[in-house]
C-alpha positions as a Markdown table, in Angstrom:
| # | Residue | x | y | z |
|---|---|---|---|---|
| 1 | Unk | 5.3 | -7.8 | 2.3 |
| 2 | Unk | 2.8 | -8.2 | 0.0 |
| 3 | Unk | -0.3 | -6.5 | -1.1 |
| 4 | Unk | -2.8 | -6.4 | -3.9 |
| 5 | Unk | -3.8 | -4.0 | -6.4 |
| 6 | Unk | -7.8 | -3.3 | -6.4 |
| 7 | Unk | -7.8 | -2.0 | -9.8 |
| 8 | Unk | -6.8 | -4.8 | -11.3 |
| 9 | Unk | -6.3 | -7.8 | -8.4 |
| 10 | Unk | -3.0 | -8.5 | -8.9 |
| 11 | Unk | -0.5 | -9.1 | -6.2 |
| 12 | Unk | 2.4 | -6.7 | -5.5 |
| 13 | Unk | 6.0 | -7.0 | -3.4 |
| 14 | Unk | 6.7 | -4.0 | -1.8 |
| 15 | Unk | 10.3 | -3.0 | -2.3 |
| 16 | Unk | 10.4 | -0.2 | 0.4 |
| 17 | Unk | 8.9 | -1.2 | 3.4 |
| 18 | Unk | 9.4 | 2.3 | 5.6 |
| 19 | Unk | 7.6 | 4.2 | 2.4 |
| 20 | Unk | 4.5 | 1.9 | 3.4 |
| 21 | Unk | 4.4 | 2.8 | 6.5 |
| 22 | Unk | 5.5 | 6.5 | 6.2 |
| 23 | Unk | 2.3 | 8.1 | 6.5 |
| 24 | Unk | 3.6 | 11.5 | 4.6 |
| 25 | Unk | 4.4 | 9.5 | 1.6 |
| 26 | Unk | 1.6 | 8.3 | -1.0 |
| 27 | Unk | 3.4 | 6.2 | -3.3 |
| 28 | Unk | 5.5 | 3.1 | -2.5 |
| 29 | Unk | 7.7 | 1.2 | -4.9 |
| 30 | Unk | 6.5 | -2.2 | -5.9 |
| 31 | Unk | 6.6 | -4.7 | -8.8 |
| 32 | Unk | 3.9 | -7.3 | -9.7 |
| 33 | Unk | 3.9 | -10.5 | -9.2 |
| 34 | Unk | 3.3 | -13.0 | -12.4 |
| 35 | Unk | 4.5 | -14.4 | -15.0 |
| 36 | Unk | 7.5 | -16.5 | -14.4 |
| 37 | Unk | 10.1 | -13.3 | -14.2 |
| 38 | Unk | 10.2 | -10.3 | -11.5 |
| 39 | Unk | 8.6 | -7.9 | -13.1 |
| 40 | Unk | 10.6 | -4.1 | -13.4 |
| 41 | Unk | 9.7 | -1.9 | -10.1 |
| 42 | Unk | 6.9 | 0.5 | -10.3 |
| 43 | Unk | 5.5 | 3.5 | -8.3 |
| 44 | Unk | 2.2 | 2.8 | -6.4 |
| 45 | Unk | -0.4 | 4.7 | -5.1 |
| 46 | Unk | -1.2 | 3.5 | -1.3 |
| 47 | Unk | -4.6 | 4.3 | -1.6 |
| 48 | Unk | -4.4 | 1.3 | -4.5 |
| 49 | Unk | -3.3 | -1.0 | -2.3 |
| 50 | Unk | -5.1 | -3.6 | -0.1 |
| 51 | Unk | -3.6 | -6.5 | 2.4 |
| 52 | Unk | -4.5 | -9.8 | 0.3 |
| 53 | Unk | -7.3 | -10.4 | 2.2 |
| 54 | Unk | -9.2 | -7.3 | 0.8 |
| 55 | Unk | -8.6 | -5.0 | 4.1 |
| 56 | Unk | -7.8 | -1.1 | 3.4 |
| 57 | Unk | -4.6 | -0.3 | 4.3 |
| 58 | Unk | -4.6 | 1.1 | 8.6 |
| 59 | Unk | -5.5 | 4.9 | 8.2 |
| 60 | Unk | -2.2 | 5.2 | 10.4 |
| 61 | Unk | 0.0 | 4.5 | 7.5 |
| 62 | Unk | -2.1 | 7.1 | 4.5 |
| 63 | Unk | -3.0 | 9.9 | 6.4 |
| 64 | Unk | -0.8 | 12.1 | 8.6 |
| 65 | Unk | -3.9 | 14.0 | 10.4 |
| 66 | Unk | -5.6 | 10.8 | 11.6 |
| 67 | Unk | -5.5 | 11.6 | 15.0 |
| 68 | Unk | -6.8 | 15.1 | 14.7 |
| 69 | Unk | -10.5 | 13.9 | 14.8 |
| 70 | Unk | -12.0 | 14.2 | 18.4 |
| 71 | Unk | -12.5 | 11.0 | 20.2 |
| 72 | Unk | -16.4 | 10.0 | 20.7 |
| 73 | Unk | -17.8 | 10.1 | 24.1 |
């Protein structure tokens, strides 16, 4: 999969797919993509991260109490 990083716009290959959507874990291993080689892995902040169209990450995969909040009538 691939997402971008809103600090600087650049697109990034997620490496480990079930840290994405591990909604205890805040970091995900990545590694830009540019330039003509891969790039070397990195660690990633979710909260970074946006699909390529500019959407936020779901709150489903960043924060483990997101279904704590009461329903609206």
């Amino acid at each position: 999969m691939f997402l971008k990083d809103k600090r600087n716009g650049h697109m990034v290959e997620v490496l480990g797919m079930n840290d994405l959507f591990n909604l205890y874990r805040q970091d995900i291993v990545g590694r830009y993509l540019f330039g003509e080689e891969a790039q070397e892995p990195e660690t990633f902040h979710k909260l970074d991260l946006l699909f390529l169209s500019g959407e936020v990450l779901p709150r489903c995969w960043l924060d483990p109490e997101y279904r704590d909040e009461p329903l609206p009538n």
